[in-house]
C-alpha positions in Angstrom: 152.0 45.3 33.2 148.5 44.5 32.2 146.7 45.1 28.7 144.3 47.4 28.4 140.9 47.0 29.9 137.9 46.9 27.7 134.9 48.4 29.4 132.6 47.4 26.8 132.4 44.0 28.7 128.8 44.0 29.7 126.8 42.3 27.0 123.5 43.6 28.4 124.1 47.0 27.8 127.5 48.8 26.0 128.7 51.7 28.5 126.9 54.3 25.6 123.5 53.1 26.3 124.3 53.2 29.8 125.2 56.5 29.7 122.1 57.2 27.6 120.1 55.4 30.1 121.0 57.6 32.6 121.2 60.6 30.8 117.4 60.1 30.2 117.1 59.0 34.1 118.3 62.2 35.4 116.1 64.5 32.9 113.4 62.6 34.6 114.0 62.2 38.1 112.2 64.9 39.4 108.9 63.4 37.9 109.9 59.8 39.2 110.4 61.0 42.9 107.1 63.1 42.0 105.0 59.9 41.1 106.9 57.9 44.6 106.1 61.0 46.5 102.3 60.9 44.8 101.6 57.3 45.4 102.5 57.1 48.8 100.2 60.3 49.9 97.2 58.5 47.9 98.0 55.4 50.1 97.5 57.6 52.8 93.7 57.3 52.2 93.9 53.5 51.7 96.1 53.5 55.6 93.4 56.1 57.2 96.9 57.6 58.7 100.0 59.4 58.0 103.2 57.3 58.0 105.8 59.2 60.3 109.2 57.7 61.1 108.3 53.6 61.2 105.4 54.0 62.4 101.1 54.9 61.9 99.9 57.9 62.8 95.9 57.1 62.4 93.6 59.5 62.3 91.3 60.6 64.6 87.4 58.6 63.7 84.8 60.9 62.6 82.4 62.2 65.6 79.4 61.3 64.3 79.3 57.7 62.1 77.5 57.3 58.8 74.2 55.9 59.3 72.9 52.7 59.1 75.9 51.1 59.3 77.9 51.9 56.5 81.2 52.8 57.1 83.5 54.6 54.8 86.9 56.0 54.5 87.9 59.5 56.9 88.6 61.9 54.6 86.7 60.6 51.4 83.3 61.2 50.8 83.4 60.9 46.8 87.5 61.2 46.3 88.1 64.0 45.0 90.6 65.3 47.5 92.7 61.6 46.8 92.3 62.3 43.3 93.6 65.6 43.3 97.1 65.0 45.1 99.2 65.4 41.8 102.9 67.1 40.9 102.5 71.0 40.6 105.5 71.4 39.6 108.7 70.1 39.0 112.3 71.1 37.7 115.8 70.6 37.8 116.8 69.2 40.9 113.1 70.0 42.5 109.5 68.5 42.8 106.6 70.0 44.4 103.8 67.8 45.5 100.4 69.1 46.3 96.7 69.6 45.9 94.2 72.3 44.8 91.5 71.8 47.1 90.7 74.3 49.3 89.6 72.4 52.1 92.7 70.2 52.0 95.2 72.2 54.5 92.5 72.1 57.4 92.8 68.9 57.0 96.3 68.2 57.3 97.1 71.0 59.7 94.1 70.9 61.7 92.4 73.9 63.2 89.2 75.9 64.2 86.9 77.3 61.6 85.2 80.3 62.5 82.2 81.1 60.8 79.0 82.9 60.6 75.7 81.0 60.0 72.5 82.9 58.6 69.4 81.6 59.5 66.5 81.9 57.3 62.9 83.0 58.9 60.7 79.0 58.9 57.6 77.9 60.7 58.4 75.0 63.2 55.1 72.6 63.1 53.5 71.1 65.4 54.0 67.9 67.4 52.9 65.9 70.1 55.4 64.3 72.9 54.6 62.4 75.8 55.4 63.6 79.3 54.7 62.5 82.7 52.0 60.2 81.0 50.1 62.4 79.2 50.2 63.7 75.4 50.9 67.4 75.4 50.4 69.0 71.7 52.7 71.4 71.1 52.0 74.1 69.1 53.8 75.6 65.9 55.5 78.7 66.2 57.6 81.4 63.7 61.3 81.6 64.0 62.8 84.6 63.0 65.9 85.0 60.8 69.0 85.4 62.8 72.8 84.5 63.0 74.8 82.9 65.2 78.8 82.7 65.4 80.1 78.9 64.8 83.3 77.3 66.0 84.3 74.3 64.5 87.4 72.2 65.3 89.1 70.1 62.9 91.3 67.5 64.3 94.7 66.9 61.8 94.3 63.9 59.9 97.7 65.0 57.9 97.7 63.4 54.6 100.7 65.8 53.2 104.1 66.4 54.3 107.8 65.6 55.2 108.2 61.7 55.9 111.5 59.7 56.4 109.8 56.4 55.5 109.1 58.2 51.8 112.7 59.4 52.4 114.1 56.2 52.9 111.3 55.0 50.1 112.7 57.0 47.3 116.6 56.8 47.9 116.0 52.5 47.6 114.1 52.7 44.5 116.5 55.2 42.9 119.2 52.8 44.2 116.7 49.8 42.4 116.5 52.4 39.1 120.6 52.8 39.1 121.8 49.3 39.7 119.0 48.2 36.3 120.6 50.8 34.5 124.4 50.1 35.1 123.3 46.6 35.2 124.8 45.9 38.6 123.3 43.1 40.6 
């Protein structure tokens, strides 16, 4: 029959600071896959797609370019949708991910906007084009106030949402997280 066993053999870290360690670990888990979840919707942005399974979904380019040749991200103008992907809330056992923005599910989801727009009375001025050879002056006329009934389509560009990759992403660094604190190699 064997002695006993002493479990204190680790000499990085006694089996009570373990214990400690991931004592304080679990209190914070929720925030930690919070943060994973956070970062890898920001990167999003940086991607210009949506990472589904193993592979990129891109998003659709913008209809009309910028002009004169710039080119910026889809979806940022001056960040402030990016910036405001944060935790909402979090809890025991749950983390919810999100943003405030209002404009930010049409986005994702994609969808038709349906709107009214009001026109304001205005004077058109006048102008000259050329046609058939000749210059025609036209003339300027008065517009009167009106409104008309707008459609707009957004396509999805989904930048939130349920993602195996950040799945598999979360349950390797929490593996990572473990093996430091148990000190297993």
């Amino acid at each position: 029959m064997a002695g006993p066993v002493n479990i204190n053999n680790n000499r990085r870290l006694p089996l009570a600071k373990q214990l400690e360690a991931f004592r304080a670990f679990k209190s914070s888990y929720p925030r930690f896959v919070g943060n994973l979840a956070v970062n890898f919707y920001k990167d999003s942005f940086r991607r210009q797609g949506f990472i589904q399974e193993n592979r990129l979904e891109k998003w659709e380019p913008r209809k009309n370019p910028d002009k004169k040749g710039r080119r910026r991200a889809i979806l940022v103008k001056y960040g402030a949708l990016r910036r405001s992907i944060r935790v909402i809330r979090s809890g025991l056992g749950y983390v919810v991910v999100g943003t405030d923005m209002a404009y930010a599910q049409i986005h994702n989801e994609g969808g038709v906007i349906r709107a009214t727009q009001r026109v304001s009375s205005f004077r058109r001025k006048a102008y000259t084009r050329k046609w058939k050879g000749k210059r025609q002056r036209i003339s300027a006329s008065q517009v009167k106030a009106h409104s008309r009934r707008v459609n707009t389509t957004i396509p999805q560009r989904q930048l939130i949402g349920p993602s195996a990759f950040l799945n598999r992403r979360i349950a390797m660094q929490t593996e990572y997280r473990l093996k430091q604190i148990l000190n297993i190699r």
